[in-house]
N, C-alpha and C positions, 0 to 999 in steps of 0.2 A: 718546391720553392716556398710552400704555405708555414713549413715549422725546419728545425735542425740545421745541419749547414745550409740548403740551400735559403732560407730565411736571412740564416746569418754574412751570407753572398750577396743575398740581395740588398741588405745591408749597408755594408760597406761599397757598394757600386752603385746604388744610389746616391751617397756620400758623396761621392767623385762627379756627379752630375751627370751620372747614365740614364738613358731609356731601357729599365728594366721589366721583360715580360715574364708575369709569374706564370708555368705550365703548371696546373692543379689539377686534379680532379674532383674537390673538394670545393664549390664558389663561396656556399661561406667561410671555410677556413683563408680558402684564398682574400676574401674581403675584407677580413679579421686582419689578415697578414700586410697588404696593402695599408690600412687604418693605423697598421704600426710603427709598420714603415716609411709613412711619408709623413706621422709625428717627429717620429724625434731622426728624419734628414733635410726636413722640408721640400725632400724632390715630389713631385706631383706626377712625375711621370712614370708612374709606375703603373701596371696595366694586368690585367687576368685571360688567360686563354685557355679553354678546358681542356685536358687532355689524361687519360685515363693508359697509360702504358701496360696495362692487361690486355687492350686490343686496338689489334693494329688496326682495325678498319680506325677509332682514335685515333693513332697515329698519323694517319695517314690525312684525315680529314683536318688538324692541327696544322701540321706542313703547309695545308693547300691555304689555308687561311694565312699562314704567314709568309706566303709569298704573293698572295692577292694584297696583302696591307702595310708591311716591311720592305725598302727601297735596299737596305742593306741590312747586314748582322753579324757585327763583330766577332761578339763571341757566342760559343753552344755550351752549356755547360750542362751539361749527364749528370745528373746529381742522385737520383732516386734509386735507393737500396731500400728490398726489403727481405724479410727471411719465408721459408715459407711455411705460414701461422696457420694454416687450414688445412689442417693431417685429419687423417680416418682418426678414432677410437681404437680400433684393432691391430694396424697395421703403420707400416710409416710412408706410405705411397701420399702423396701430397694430390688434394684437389688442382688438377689443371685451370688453367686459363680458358677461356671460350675459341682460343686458337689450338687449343689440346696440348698447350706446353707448359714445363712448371713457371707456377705463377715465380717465384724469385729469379728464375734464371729469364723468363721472356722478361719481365722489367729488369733486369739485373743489366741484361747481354742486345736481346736481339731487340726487343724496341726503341735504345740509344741507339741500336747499329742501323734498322730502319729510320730512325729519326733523321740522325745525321746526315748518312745517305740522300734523304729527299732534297734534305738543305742544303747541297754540299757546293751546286749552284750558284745559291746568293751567296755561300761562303766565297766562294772563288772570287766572284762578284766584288764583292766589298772588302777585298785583300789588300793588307794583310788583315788575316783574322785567326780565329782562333778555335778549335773544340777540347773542353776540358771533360775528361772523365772521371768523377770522383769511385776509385778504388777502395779496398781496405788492407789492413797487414795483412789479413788473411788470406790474397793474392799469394801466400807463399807456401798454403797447408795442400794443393794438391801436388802429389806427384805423376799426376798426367792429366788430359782430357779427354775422356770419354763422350761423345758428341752424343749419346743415347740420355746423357744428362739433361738434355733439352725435352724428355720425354713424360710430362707431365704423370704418365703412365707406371714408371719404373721404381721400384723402390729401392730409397737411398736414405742410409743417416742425415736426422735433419740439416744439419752444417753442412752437407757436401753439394745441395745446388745453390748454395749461396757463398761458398767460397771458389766453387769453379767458376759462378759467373764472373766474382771479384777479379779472379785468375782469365777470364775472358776481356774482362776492360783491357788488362796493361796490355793483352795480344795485340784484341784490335787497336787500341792506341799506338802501336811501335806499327803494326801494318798500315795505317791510316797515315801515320808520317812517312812510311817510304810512299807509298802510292800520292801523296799528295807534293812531293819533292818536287820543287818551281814553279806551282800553282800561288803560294803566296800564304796558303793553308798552313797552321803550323797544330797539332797534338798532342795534349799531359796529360798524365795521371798524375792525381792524385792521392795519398794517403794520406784521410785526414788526425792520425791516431786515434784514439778511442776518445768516445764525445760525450759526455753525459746525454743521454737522448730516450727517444720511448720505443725506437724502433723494435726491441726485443722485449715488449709486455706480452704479448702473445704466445710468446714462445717460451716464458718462466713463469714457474709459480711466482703468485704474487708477494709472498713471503720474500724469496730470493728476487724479486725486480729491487725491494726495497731495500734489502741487504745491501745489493749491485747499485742503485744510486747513490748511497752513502758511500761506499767506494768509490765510484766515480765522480763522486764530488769531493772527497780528499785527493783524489791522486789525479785527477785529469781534468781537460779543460771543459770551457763550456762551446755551444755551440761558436756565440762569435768569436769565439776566438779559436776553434776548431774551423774555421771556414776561412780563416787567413791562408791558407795556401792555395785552395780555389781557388782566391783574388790575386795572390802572386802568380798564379800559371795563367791566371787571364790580362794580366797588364803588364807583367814585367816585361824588361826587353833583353834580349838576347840568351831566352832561354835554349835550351837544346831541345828540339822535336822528338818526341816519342816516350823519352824517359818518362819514371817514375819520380816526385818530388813528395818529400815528406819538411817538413817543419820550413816551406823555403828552400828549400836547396835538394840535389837529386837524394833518392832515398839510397840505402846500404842494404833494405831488405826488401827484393824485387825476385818471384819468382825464377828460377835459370831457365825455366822453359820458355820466357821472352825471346830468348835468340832463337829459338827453334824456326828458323822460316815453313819446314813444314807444313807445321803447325799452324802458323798464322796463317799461312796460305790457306789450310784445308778450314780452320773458323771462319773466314772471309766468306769462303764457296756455301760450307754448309749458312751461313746466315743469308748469303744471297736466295739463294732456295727456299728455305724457311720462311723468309720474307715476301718474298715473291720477286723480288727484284732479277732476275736472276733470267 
């Protein structure tokens, strides 16, 4: 919530007179973000909670804090992608997390899916409400799931635990809408199209970052205005649950293995387990 859409979210629903909590891991970026934010909305009510989605015990300790101090909570919004920037030298096996899983796919996947989960309570609670997942296009480059993808361990082309986790949001998002069916809960994804942002310095020469921002500042948008559909799946009304939305309205480019119940079934089980919920 401290920089990219989720910034650009907070944003625009400060704007509207929200009580927005920034999840960071960062206090001074978060502080920075905050000082931004409530210059040019004048809402004041915007707030910092640490939370570090590399590990769950974070996670976990975040939840317990936001249901000791939050009477209610509209919406959830899963916002934080990352790729994953800390490869061997030799090899392409990615540094794990402290929970032994790849670092992009547990913040990609299972620590929204622990997150929400804890919440899902005061969601019910304070219904109707809402959990947004922000996606990417790239939800649409696996042609399956391989759940050993969660195995911090395993080596994979860099893209691939970061487009299967993407390909994990829109699951659990279409699973999270049927299981929450008359609870008052409602479920999106979103694709925010491609955003001008830093998330990928890591992962490119810095020759080609700087190529890639000149491109993406002729041809695509900027963050706030790449986090306008965030804000439409968190306030519009009479969205449809589950689906995929891109630009406002449902997207044309949505994985086929969304319908797969399977599948959603068996990513539900294994994140239950993983997480420990289970």
């Amino acid at each position: 919530g401290n920089s990219g859409i989720g910034k650009g979210a907070a944003i625009h629903l400060a704007r509207r007179g929200a009580r927005v909590i920034l999840a960071c891991r960062n206090a001074q970026k978060a502080q920075e973000a905050i000082t931004e934010i409530t210059s040019c909305t004048g809402n004041q009510n915007i707030v910092f909670r640490k939370l570090d989605l590399l590990s769950f015990k974070s996670v976990r300790e975040f939840a317990d804090r936001i249901l000791q101090e939050e009477e209610r909570l509209d919406v959830l919004i899963n916002n934080a992608g990352i790729p994953d920037t800390n490869t061997h030298d030799e090899d392409r096996t990615p540094f794990p997390s402290e929970d032994g899983y790849s670092q992009s796919f547990q913040v990609n996947h299972f620590s929204h899916f622990l997150l929400t989960n804890l919440l899902l309570d005061l969601l019910k609670k304070s219904s109707p409400s809402r959990v947004v997942n922000v996606t990417s296009r790239l939800n649409t480059a696996p042609t399956k799931l391989d759940f050993t993808v969660g195995d911090g361990n395993v080596r994979y082309p860099k893209l691939t635990h970061y487009t299967k986790g993407k390909l994990a949001n829109v699951l659990f998002t279409k699973e999270l809408a049927k299981r929450m069916e008359g609870t008052g809960v409602t479920s999106y994804s979103v694709d925010p199209g491609i955003i001008f942002s830093n998330i990928w310095e890591k992962q490119i020469t810095k020759w080609k970052v700087h190529a890639m921002s000149l491109i993406f500042w002729l041809l695509f948008c900027d963050e706030l205005s790449g986090s306008e559909t965030t804000v439409y799946c968190a306030v519009e009304e009479g969205l449809q649950s589950g689906l995929v939305y891109f630009d406002c309205r449902p997207s044309r480019h949505v994985n086929s293995l969304i319908e797969n119940d399977e599948l959603r079934e068996e990513l539900w089980n294994v994140s239950l387990e993983v997480t420990d919920l289970k």
